[in-house]
Structure formats: structure tokens, C-alpha cells
N, C-alpha and C positions, 0 to 999 in steps of 0.2 A: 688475242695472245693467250698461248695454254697456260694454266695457272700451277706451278709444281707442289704437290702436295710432299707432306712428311712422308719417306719410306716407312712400310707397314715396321712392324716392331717385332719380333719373338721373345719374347716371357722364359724365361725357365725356369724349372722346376722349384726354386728356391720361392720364388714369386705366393705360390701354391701351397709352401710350406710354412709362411710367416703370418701372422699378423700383427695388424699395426693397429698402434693406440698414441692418440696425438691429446698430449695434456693440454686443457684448455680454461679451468677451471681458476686462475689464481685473481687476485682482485687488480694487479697493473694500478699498485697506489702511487709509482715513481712517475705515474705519467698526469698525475693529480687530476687537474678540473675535466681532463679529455676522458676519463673512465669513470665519472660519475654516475653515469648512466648507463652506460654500456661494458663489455667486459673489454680488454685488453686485446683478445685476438676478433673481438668486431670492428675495431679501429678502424677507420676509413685512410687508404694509403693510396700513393700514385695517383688521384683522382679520382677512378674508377673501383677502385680492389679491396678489398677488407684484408687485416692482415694474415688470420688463418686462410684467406687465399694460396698463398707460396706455397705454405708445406702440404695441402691438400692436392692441391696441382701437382708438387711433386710426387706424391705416393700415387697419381692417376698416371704419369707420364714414367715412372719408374718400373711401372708394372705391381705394383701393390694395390690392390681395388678392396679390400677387407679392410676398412678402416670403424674403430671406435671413439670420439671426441667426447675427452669428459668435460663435464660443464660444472659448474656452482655458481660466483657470483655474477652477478646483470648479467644475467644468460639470455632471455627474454630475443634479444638484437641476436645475437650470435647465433640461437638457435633456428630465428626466420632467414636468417640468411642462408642457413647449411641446409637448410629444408629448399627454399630456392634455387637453391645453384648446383645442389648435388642429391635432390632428393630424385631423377633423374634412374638412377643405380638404385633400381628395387630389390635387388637380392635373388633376381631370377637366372641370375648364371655368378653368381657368386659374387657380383660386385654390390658392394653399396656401402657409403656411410651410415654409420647408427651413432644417432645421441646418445650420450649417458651421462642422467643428470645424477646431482648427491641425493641417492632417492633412500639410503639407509639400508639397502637389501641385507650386508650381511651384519652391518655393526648398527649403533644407536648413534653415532655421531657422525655430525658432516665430514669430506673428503682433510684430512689432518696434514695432509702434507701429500707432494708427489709419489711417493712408493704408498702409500695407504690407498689415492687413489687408486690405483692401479690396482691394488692388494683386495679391494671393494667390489671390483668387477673382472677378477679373475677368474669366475665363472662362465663368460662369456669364451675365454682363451679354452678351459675348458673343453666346449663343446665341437672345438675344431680339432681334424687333428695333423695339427703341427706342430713342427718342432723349433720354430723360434718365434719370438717378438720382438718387433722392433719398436720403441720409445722414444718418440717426437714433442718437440715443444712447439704450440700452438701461434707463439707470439713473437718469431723470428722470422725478418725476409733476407729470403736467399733464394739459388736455383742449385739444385743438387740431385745425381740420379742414386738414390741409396739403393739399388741394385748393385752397382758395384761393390758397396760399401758390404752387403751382405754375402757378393758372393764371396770377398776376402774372409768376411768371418766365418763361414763352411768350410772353407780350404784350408785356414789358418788353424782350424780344430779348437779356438776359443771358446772360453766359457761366454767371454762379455768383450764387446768390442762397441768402443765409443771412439765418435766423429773427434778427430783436434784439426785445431789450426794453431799458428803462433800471431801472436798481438805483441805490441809493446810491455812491459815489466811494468810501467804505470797501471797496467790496467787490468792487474791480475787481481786484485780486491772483489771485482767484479765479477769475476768466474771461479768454476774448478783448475787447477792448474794441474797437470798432468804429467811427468818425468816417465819417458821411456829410456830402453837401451838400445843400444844399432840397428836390432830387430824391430824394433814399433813392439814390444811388448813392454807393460806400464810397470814399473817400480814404486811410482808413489804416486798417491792424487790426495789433492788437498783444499779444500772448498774455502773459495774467496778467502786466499793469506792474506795477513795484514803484511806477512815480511816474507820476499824471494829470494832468499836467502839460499843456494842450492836447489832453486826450482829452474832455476835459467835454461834453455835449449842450447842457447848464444848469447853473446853478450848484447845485453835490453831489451832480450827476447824470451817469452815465455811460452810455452803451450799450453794451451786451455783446451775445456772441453763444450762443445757446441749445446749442450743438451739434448744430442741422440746416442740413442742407446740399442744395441742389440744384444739380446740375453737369448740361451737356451732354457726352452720352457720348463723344464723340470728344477735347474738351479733358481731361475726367476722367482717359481711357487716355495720353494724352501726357503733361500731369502726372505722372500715378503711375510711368510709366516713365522720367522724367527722376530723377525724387525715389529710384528704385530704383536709379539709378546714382551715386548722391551719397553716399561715404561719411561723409559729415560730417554728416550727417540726421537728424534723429531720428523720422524717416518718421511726421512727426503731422501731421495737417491744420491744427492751430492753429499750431503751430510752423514748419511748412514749407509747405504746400502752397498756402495760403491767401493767406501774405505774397510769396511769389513769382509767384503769379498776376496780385497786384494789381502786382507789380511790372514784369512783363511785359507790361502793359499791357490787361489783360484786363476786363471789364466785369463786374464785382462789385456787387449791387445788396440793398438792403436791406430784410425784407418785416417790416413791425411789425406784431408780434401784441400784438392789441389784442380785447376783446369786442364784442359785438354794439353796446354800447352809446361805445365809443370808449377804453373806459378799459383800461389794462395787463391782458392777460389771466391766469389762472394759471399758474407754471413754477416749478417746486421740485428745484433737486438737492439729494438728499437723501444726498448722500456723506459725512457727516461723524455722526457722533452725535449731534452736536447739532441738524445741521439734519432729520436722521431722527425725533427727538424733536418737535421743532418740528410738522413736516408731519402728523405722526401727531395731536398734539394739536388741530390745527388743524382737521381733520373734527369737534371737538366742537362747534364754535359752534354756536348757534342755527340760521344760513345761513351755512355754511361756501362759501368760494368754491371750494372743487372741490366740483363736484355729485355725488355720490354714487348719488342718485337718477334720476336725468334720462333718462324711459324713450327720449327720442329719442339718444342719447347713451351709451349701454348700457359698461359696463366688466368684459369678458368674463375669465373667471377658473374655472377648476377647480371644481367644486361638492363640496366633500368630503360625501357621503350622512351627515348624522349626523343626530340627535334635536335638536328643537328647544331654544334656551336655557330656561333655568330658575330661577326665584327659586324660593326652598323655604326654611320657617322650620327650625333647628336642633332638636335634640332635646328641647332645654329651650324650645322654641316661641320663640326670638328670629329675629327675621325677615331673611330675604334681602333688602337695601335696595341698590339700583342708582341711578346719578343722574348725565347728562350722561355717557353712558358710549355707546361700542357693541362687542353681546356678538353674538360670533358662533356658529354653532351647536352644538351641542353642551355649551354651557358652562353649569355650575353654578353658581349663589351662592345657599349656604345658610345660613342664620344668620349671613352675614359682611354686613360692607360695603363698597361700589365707589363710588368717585366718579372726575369728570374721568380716566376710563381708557377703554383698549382693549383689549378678549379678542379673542385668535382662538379657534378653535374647540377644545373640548375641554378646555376649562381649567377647573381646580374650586376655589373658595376655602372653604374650611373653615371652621368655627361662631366666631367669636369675633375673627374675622382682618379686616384693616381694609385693603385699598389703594386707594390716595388717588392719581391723577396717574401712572398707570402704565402703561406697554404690556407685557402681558403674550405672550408669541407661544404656538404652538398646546403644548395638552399639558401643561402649566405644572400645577403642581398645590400651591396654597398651605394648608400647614397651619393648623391649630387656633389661634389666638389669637395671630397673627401681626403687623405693624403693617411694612407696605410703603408705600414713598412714594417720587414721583421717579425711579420706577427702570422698567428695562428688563429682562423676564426672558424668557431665552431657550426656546427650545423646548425640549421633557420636561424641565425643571427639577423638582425636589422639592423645596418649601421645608419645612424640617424644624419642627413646630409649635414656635411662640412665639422665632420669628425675627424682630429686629428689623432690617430697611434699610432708609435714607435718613432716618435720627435721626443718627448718631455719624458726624462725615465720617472723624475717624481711622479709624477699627473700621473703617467703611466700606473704606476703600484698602489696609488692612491684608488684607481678603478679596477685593475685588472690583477690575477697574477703576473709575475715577470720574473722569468731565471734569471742566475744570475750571469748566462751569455746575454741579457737584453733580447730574449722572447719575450714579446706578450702574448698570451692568451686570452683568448676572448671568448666569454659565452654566453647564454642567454641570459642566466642566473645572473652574474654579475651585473650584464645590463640592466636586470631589471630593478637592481639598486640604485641604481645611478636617479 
């Protein structure tokens, strides 16, 4: 059977004229015990994927191949990963990722905020010549082609044009919220209100803004050098750079990501445990709306070489039973049972051992007649056989963290108090 590949792609011109800088640097403290060691966009998601996967993939699949990733803290992970998976694009016809760690080049202090980033390695924008940049956040999964998004900002003759979507009014706290007029051009933005007061789209409805951004380079570099001499700053694009623009009179316009069919596309920050929990859960559906599979739409990631997964009955021939799950390679279930979970690769559950609704990350190795639910286990975990979590919320909190949805999270650290 012939195998049908993606139609080839054509690029244009705007492609050529942009580069991309995808923030990657922040500490992801909401996500507590899971970014102790690693940074936020090295997070391991879907099994297989880290989460600066998506929007990396996106800027390859978009036609954006000039990408810079600033880095700062537990970069270490994040950095060997982006070296593996995308060190690939050396720069000999114009594509490639470059790091860029907080190395001090123009200032004496580390990266202060997201527009200082940026503001740090604006040297690099520089030396190309284009006329815009577009501004990604590292630590969000989604599937988006910002090619459209960019060619509307060309044609719209905007200064700045940032990604909205509308969320519930609960959940504006959370973001920038954004007021356009009939046009999509922005009248107010307001970063994380405590009150929507007049920020509504509709009624319970707000528009927020995703954390991308597209600037024309010459406003961009004036911006960040104004914002660089303001000691009262907190040199954030949402917090500063964004509201003084619109306040200056600048043409701020708004591009709605929407699917092919009109409706809200997918966008997941997944900074919080609970909404990391969520989004991982949510590849189970049936037709989960991040596409996973979508050979035109590819989501590029590290191929760790292992052995194919495994169901295998227990010694006493009780069977390996898997269900609404996805097992990534390497990983054993023998004589146990899996349900509504996710294994990354490498992970082993033991004869007799039952988890129920769990993300388990790479290396995980659950003993013998164990009974996990609800939970999060972090990577090389050893769960000692006929462990019970996510029965007893005391016992629970007593050993582990545990939000207040009833996640536990589990990690080596903590075990090795026990």
C-alpha cells in the first residue's frame, strides 16, 4: 500500500523576513516538585514529547526555521534535548535553532523579566535583515500555523499583533486580557485583572492573550530600550511593554486563532499541576483535540532507540490489561493493570499492581501489587511493591505533595524520606 506523504509546502516571503525568539527561561514554580530539576519547557508530556516540543514544531511546520530559545533556569535538560532533536538544522541554508543562555553579553544581570530577555539578545535580531519578530512562549501546548498569523500582521500594516483566544471570565486572573473593537484592533490589555469589569467580549467571556507576539523590528528595539531605562519595570511584555505601546499610540491588532472550521483552536498552558494533569489526560479521548497523529502536522521530539511496549502475562499467567492509555516505548505491563493513563518510555508495572488515571514519566518502575490512582510519578521513581497512592488523602500529604484537585505527586526526593 502506497504510503501518502504531506504535500510539499511553499514559504513566503514573510517566512524570510521574520525571526523567531521562543521564551524559555522562566523557573515554572506553579508546577512545584515537577521543575526541581528541570526547566518548565523540558517537562515531559504526552509520553513521548517535552513541552517546548509544540511550539518548536510549530515554527518548523509553519515555515519559520530561524529560531533563538532563551534559556536560564535548570537549563541543563532543556538544553540536551534541543541539541538532540533539533541540532539537526546547522545553519547551512538558513535554518537552525540556537541557544541563548543568560550569559550577560550586554547587561551585568541575569535575564529580569521577558522583554529584558529579549532586550539581551537583540543583537542577534540585528544581524539579520528583517523586518519583524515574532515572540513565543516556550511552555505552552498547542498546534498553530503562525504563518497565517503573520501574514495578517503584514497586510493589517500593524505595529504589534498578538495571538487571542476567549476563555471563561474565571480565568482572566490568569492572563493578559485584551478588548478589541469590530475590527480586531486592541483598545485595552490588561495583565492578569483581578476584576472584568468591562473587559468582557460576551457575557462570561473574555479574550486573553496566548503569549505570542509579533513586533516590527524597529518599534520592537525602541520599546525594549525605553523599557531598559525605566527603573520601575518589571521588563515584562505583559506588564509593560504591551500597555505602553497601546498607550503611545501604537497600532496593536488582534489575530483570532480559530481552526480550520471557525471554532476556538487548541491552547493549553500547562503551568500549574493541575492544568499539566488535565492536558496530559486529555490525549485520551477518543478524538482528542490536540492531534497527535496528523502526518501533515508532524510533532518533532527526540526518538529515545528503545524496544517496543509490551503487554506480558505475570508468572502466574494473570494478564497485562491496558485501556484508554498511551504506552510509550519501552514500557512493560505485565500481569498488572493500566487504565485512563500515560507511560513514557521505560516504565515497568509489576504483576499484581493496578494504576488507574495516572501519568507516569520515563523510568518509573512500579512494584508488585501496588494500587495507584490519580497520581503523577516522576521520573526513575521506584515504587516499593504494595504501595498504596491516591486512596488515603491524609497518608497521602503526609508523604507526598497533593493539590488541592487530589493529585499526588510523587518523586524521588520525597521517597527517599519515607
Amino acid at each position: 500500500m502506497k504510503v501518502m506523504k504531506p504535500p510539499a509546502r511553499f514559504y513566503p516571503d514573510v517566512c524570510q523576513r521574520t525571526f523567531t525568539m521562543v521564551l524559555a527561561g522562566g523557573r515554572g514554580t506553579r508546577l512545584h516538585d515537577l521543575t526541581q530539576a528541570r526547566a518548565k519547557p523540558a517537562t515531559f508530556f504526552g509520553g513521548k514529547y517535552r513541552i517546548i516540543d509544540f511550539t518548536l514544531s510549530n515554527c518548523f511546520n509553519s515555515g519559520f526555521h530561524r529560531v533563538g530559545v532563551l534559556t536560564q533556569y535548570n537549563a541543563f535538560y532543556l538544553i540536551a534535548h534541543i541539541q538532540r532533536t533539533w541540532g539537526k538544522y546547522t545553519g547551512e541554508q538558513g535554518q537552525y535553532v540556537a541557544v541563548l543562555p543568560a550569559e550577560q553579553r550586554a547587561e551585568c544581570d541575569w535575564y529580569t523579566g521577558t522583554a529584558n530577555a529579549v532586550h539581551q539578545n537583540f543583537w542577534l535580531l540585528e544581524r539579520h535583515p528583517i523586518d519583524y519578530a515574532l515572540i513565543l512562549a516556550g511552555d505552552h501546548v498547542y498546534s498553530m500555523d503562525y504563518l497565517t498569523m503573520m501574514e495578517q500582521h503584514a497586510d493589517s500594516n500593524a505595529d504589534i499583533t498578538i495571538s487571542t483566544m476567549e476563555v471563561p471570565s474565571h480565568m482572566a486572573h490568569q492572563f493578559g486580557v485584551v478588548v478589541t473593537d469590530a475590527n480586531g484592533r486592541i483598545q485595552r490589555f490588561v495583565e492578569k485583572p483581578s476584576d472584568t469589569k468591562g473587559l468582557e467580549s460576551r457575557p462570561g467571556m473574555v479574550r486573553i492573550s496566548m503569549g505570542i507576539y509579533a513586533f516590527n523590528k524597529p518599534l520592537l528595539k525602541e520599546l525594549l530600550h525605553d523599557d531598559a531605562q525605566c527603573p520601575e519595570s518589571q521588563n515584562d511584555f505583559g506588564y509593560d511593554i504591551l500597555p505602553k505601546a497601546l498607550a503611545s499610540g501604537c497600532h496593536l491588532h488582534a489575530y483570532d486563532f480559530v481552526d480550520s472550521e471557525g471554532n476556538p483552536g487548541y491552547w493549553k498552558d500547562v503551568g500549574t499541576i493541575e492544568a499539566y494533569f488535565d492536558g496530559n489526560m486529555e490525549l485520551l479521548a477518543p478524538l482528542p483535540r490536540l492531534n497527535l497523529y496528523d502526518p501533515y502536522w508532524p510533532i518533532t521530539s527526540h526518538q529515545e532507540q528503545r524496544a517496543p511496549g509490551k503487554l506480558s502475562r505475570g508468572k502466574n499467567g494473570e494478564p497485562g490489561i491496558v485501556s484508554d492509555s498511551l504506552i510509550s516505548a519501552g514500557s512493560i505491563v505485565s500481569g498488572a493493570e493500566v487504565s485512563r493513563s500515560v507511560l513514557s518510555y521505560d516504565v515497568c508495572v509489576a504483576a499484581g499492581s493496578e494504576v488507574h488515571h495516572c501519568i507516569l514519566l520515563p523510568q518509573t518502575k512500579i512494584g508488585k501489587n501496588c494500587l495507584i490512582n490519580h497520581a503523577i510519578i516522576d521520573e526513575e521513581c521506584v515504587i516499593p511493591d504494595g504501595t498504596v497512592i491516591g486512596e488515603d488523602a491524609e497518608l497521602d500529604a503526609e508523604r507526598f505533595l497533593v493539590t488541592e484537585d487530589g493529585i499526588v505527586v510523587v518523586t524521588k526526593e520525597r521517597l527517599k524520606r519515607l
